[in-house]
C-alpha positions in Angstrom: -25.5 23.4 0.8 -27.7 25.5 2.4 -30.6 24.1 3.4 -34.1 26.2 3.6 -36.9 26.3 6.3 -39.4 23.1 5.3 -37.0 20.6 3.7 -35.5 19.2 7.4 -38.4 17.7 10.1 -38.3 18.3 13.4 -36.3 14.9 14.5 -33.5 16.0 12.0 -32.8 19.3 13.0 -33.8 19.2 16.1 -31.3 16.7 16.3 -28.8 18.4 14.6 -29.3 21.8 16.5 -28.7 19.5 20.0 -25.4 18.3 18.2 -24.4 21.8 17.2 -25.1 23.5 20.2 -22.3 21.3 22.7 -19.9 22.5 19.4 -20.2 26.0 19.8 -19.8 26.0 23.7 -16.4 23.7 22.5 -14.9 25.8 20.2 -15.9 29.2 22.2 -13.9 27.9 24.8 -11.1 26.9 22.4 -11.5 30.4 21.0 -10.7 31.8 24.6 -7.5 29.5 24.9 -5.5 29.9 21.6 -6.5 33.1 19.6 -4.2 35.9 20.2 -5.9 39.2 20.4 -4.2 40.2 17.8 -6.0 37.6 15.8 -9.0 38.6 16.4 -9.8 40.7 13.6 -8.6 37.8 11.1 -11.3 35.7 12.6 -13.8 39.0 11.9 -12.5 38.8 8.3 -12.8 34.9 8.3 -16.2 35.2 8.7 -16.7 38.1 6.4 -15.1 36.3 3.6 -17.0 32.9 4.2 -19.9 35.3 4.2 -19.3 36.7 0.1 -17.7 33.5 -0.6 -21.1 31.3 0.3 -23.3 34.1 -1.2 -22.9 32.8 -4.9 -25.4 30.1 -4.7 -26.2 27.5 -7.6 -29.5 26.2 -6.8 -29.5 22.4 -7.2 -32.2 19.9 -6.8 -33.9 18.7 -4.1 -34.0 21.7 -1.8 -30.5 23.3 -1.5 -27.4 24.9 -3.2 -24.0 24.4 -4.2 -21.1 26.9 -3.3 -17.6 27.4 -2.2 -17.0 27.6 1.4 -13.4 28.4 2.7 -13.6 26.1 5.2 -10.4 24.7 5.3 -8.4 28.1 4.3 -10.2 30.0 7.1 -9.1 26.7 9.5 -5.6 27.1 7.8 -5.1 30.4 9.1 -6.6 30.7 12.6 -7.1 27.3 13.3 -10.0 24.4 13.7 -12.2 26.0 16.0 -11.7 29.7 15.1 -12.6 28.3 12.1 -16.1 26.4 13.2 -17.1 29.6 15.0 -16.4 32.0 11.7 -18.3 29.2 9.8 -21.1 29.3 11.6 -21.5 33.4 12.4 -21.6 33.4 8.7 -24.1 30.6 8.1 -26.4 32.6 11.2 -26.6 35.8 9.4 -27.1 34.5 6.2 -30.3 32.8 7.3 -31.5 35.4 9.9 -31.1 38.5 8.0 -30.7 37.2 4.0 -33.2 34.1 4.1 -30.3 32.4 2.7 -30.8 28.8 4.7 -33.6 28.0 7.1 -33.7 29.0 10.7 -34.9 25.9 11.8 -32.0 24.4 9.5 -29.1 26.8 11.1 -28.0 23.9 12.8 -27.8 21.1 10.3 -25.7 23.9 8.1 -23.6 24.8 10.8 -22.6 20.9 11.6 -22.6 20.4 8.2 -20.1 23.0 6.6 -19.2 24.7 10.2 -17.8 22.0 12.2 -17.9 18.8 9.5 -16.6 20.2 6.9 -14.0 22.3 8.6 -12.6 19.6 10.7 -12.4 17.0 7.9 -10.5 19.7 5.5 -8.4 21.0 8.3 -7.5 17.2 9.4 -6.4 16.2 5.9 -4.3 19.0 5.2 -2.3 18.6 8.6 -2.0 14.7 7.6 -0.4 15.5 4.6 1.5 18.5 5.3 3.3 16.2 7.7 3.3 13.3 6.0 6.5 11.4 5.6 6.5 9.2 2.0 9.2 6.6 2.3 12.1 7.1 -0.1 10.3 10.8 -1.5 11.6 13.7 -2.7 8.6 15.2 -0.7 10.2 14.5 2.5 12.6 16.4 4.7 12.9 19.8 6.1 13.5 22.1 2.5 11.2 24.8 2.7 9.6 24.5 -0.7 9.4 20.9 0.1 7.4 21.7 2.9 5.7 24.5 1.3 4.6 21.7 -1.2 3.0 19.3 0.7 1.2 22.2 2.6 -0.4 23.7 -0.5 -1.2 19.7 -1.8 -2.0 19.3 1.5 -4.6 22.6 1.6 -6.3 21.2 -2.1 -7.5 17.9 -1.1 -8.4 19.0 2.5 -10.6 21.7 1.1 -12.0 19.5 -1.7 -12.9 16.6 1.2 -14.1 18.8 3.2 -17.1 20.2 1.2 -18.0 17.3 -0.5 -18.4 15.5 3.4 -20.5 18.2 3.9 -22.3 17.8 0.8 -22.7 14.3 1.5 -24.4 14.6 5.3 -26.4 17.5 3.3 -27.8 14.6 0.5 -28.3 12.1 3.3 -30.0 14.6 5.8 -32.8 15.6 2.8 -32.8 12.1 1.8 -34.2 10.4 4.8 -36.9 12.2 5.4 -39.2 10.0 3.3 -38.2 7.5 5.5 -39.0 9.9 8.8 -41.7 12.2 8.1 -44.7 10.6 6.3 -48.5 11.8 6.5 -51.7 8.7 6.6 -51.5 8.7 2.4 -48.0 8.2 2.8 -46.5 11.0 1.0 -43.7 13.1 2.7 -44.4 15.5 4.9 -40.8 17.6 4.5 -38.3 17.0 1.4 -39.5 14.3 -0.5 -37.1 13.2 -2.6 -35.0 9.6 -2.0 -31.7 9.0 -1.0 -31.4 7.6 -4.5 -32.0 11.0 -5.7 -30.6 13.5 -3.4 -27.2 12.1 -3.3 -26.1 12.0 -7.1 -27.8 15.2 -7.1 -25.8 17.4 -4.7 -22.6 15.2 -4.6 -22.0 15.0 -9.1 -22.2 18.9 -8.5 -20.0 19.0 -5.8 -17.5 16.2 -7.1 -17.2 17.9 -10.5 -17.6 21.6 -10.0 -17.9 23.2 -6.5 -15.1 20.7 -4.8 -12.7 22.1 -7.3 -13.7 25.5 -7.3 -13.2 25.3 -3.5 -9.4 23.9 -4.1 -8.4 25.9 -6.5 -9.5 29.1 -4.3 -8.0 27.5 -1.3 -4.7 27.0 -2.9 -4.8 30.5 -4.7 -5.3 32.2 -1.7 -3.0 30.2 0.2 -0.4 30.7 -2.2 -0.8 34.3 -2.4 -0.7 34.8 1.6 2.8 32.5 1.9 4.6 35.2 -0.5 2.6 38.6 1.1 1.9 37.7 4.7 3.5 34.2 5.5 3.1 34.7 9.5 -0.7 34.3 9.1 -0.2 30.7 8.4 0.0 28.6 11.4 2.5 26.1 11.9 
């Protein structure tokens, strides 16, 4: 989902780098208020792991890649906006020192899979982790109940979560056809269609990546509850 230098024009991410940059200022703030400073190296190793995670790229069509992300995980562990802030320290020095996104594109990746995709995992995992299903033997206060939902909870999060942010990906590259045209009438930026760039990314992301992302999700979770279960916030 990372999105190169000369596939975005300037209303998108400029746009998207005026969205982003309120975000940051947000979750810096947030950062200040509810990580311990004993969790601060786990946000350090957050964003290291996001790092090696997002480095295998697949290339896909239409200007971008496919890849894992540990959004949700990472938001799992030290919360939402630890999480948007690891996210995006790991998108920034991917593109400024590996070329691995654009620099003018740094904010429609960091809304994208920083803040987007983190949010939207992390929301669906809490909704389901505490989600009371009339007359189910996945309710009450049993610990492997509970332990349960989380985990169910943490593999649909993390599989929504990248594929919205595969999704505002696909739509971002798609309308600029519609944005950025020169007097012949051929694109300036990325020029394929919406009709192209969404079953493009999102069949990859559906059908590959959005699994890949709950199974590691869940793995890791899974391993962490039995080794080092006081990571996982309540």
């Amino acid at each position: 989902m990372h999105i190169p230098d000369g596939y975005l024009g300037p209303i998108t991410y400029g746009s998207l780098w005026a969205a982003v940059i309120p975000i940051w200022i947000y979750a810096s703030k947030k950062v200040k208020e509810l990580l311990k400073a004993s969790q601060v190296p786990l946000l350090a190793l957050s964003a290291a792991f996001s790092f090696v995670i997002m480095m295998f790229n697949v290339p896909l069509p239409g200007g971008t890649t496919g890849h894992a992300t540990g959004a949700t995980l990472i938001a799992i562990l030290i919360g939402p906006w630890p999480a948007v802030i690891a996210l995006s320290i790991a998108l920034i020095v991917q593109a400024l020192i590996f070329g691995d996104g654009g620099i003018t594109a740094i904010g429609a990746n960091c809304f994208n899979m920083g803040f987007a995709g983190v949010l939207a995992g992390y929301g669906i995992y809490r909704l389901i982790s505490k989600l009371k299903i009339k007359n189910s033997k996945f309710n009450g206060k049993n610990p492997d109940v509970k332990n349960t939902r989380q985990l169910i909870g943490a593999g649909i999060g993390a599989y929504a979560g990248i594929n919205l942010a595969a999704f505002l990906t696909a739509v971002e590259l798609g309308i600029q056809p519609l944005l950025h045209t020169g007097a012949d009438g051929r694109p300036l930026y990325s020029p394929f269609p919406l009709s192209i760039t969404i079953p493009a990314i999102m069949l990859e992301h559906l059908f590959l990546f959005g699994i890949v992302e709950a199974v590691v999700t869940v793995s890791v979770l899974l391993y962490i509850k039995k080794s080092h279960p006081e990571l996982i916030r309540g």
